[in-house]
Biotite code that builds the C-alpha atoms (Angstrom):
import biotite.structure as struc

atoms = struc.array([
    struc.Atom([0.000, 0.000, 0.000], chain_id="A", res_id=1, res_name="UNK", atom_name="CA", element="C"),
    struc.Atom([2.776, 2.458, 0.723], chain_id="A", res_id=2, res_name="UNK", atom_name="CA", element="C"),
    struc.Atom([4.186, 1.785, -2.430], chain_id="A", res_id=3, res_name="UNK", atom_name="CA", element="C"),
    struc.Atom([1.146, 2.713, -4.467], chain_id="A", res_id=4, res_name="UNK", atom_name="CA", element="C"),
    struc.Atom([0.881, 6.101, -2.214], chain_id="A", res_id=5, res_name="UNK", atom_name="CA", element="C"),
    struc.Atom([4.799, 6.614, -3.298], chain_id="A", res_id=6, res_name="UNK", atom_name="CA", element="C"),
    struc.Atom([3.855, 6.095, -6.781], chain_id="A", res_id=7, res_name="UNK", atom_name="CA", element="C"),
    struc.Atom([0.858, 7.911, -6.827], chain_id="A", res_id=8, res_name="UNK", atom_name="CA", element="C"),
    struc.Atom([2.924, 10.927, -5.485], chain_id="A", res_id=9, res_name="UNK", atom_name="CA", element="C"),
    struc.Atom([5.684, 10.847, -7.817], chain_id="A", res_id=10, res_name="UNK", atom_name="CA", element="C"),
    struc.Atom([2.681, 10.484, -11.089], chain_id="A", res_id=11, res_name="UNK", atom_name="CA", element="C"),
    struc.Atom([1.480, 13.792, -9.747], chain_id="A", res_id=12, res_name="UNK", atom_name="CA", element="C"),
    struc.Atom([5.021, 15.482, -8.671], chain_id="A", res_id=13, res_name="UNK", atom_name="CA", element="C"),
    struc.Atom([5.781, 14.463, -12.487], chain_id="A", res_id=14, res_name="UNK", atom_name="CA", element="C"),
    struc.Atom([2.744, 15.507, -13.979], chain_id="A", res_id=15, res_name="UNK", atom_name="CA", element="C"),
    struc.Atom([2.736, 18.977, -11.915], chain_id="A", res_id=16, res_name="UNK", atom_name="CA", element="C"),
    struc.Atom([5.945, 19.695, -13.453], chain_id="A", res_id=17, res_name="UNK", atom_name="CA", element="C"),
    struc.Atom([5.171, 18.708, -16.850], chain_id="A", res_id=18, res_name="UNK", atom_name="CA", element="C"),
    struc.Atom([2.001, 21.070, -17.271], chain_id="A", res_id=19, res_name="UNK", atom_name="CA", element="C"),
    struc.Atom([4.733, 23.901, -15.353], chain_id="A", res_id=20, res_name="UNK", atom_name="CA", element="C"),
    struc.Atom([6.724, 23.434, -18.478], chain_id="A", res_id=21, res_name="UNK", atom_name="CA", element="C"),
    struc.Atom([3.983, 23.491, -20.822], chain_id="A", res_id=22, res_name="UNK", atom_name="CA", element="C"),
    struc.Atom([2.658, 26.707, -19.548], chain_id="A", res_id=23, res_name="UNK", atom_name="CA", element="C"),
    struc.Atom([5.505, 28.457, -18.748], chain_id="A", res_id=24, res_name="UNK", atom_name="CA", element="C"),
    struc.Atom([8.345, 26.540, -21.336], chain_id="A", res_id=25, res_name="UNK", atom_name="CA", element="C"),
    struc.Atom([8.378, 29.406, -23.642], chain_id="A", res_id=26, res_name="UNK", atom_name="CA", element="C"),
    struc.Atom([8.376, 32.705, -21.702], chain_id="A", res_id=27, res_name="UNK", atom_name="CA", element="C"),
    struc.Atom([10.995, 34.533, -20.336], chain_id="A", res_id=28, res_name="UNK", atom_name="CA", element="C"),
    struc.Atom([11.625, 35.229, -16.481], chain_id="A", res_id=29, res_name="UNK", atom_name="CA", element="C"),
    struc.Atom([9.607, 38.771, -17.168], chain_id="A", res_id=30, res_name="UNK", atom_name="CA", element="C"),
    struc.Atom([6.866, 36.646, -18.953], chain_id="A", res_id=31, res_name="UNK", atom_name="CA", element="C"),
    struc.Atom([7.652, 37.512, -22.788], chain_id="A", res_id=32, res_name="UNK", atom_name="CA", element="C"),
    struc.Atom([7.445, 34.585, -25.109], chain_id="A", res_id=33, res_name="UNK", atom_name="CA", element="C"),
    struc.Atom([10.941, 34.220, -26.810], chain_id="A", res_id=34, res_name="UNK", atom_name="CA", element="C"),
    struc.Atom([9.703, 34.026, -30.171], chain_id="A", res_id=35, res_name="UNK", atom_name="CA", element="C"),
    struc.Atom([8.359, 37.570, -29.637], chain_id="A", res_id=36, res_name="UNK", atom_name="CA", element="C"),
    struc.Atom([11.583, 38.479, -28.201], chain_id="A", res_id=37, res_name="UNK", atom_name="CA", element="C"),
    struc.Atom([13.822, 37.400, -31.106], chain_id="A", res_id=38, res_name="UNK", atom_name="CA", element="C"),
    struc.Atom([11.139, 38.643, -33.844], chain_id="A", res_id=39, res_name="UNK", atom_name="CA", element="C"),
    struc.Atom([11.094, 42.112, -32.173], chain_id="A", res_id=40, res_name="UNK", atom_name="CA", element="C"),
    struc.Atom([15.311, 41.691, -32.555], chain_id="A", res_id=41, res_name="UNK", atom_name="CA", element="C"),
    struc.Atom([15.093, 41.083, -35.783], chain_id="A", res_id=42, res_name="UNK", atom_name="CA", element="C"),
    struc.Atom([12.236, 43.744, -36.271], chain_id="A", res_id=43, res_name="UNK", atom_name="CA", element="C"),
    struc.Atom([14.512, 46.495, -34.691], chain_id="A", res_id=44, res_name="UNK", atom_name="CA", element="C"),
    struc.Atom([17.242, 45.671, -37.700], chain_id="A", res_id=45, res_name="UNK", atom_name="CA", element="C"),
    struc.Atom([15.000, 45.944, -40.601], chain_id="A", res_id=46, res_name="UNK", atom_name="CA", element="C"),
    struc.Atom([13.717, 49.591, -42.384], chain_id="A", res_id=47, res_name="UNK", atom_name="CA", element="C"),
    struc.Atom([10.430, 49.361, -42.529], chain_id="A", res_id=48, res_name="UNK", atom_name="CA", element="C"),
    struc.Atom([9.682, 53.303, -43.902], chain_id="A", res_id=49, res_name="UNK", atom_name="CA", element="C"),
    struc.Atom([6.057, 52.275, -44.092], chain_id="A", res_id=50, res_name="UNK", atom_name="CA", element="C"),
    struc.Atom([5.441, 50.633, -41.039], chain_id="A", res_id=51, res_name="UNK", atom_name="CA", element="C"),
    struc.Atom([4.520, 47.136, -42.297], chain_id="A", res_id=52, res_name="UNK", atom_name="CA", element="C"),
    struc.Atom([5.086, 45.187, -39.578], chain_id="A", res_id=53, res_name="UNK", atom_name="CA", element="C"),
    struc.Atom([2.901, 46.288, -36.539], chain_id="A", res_id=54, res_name="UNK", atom_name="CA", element="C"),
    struc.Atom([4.294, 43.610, -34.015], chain_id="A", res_id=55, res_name="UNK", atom_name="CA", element="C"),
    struc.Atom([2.837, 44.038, -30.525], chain_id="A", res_id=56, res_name="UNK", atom_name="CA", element="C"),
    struc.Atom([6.109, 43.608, -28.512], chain_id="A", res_id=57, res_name="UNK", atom_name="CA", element="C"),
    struc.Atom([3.787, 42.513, -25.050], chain_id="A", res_id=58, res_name="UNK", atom_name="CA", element="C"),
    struc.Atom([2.000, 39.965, -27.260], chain_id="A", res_id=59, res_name="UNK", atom_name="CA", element="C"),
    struc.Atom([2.065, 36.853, -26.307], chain_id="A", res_id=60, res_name="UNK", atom_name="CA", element="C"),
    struc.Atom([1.364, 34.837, -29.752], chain_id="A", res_id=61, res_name="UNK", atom_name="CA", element="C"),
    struc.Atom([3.308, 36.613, -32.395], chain_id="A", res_id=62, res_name="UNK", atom_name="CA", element="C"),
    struc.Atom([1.304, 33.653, -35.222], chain_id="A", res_id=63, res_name="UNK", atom_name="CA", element="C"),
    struc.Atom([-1.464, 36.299, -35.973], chain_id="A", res_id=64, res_name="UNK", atom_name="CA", element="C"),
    struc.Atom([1.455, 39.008, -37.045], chain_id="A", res_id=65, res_name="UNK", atom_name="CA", element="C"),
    struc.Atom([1.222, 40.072, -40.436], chain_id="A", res_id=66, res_name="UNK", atom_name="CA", element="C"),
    struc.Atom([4.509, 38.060, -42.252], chain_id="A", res_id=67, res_name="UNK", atom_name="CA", element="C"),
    struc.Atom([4.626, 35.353, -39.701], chain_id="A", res_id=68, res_name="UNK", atom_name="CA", element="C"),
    struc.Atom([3.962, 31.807, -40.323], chain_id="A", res_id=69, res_name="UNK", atom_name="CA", element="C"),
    struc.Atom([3.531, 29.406, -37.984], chain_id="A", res_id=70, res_name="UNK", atom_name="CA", element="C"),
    struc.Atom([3.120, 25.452, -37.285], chain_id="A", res_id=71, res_name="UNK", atom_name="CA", element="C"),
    struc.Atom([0.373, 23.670, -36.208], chain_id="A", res_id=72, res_name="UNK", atom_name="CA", element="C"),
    struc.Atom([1.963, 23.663, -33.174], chain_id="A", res_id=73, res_name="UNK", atom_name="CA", element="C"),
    struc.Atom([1.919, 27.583, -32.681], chain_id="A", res_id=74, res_name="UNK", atom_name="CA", element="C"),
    struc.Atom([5.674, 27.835, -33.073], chain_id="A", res_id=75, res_name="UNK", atom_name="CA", element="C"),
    struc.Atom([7.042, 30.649, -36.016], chain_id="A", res_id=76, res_name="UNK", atom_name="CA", element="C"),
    struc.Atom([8.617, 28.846, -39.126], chain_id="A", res_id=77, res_name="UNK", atom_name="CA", element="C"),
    struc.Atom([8.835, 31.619, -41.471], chain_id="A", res_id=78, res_name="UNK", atom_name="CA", element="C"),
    struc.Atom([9.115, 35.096, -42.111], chain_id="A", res_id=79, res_name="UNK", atom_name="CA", element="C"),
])
């Protein structure tokens, strides 16, 4: 019996720490998603004159910016 309680425990320990790392894999200590982060890098280096690209820097999905693709999986695989 113990050993099913020990089990049990470490399921949910493991499981606790998965979803953790689902929700929070991505972000930054300050809570910016790195994708955003590097796109707003490489945003900063281009000349946009007519102000093309209206990335929201404190978004959280940049896959509804306007010249972003992305995968199924919501991650950015072109530009």
């Amino acid at each position: 019996m113990v050993a099913r309680k020990k089990i049990a425990l470490f399921c949910c320990v493991g499981l606790l720490i998965y979803l953790w790392n689902t929700a929070y894999g991505e972000l930054t200590p300050t809570g910016v998603n790195f994708e955003v982060e590097a796109l707003m890098g490489i945003k900063a280096s281009l000349h946009d004159p007519r102000d093309v690209l209206k990335w929201d820097e404190h978004s959280v999905d940049p896959c509804s910016w306007i010249m972003v693709t992305c995968s199924t999986d919501g991650f950015v695989t072109t530009l």
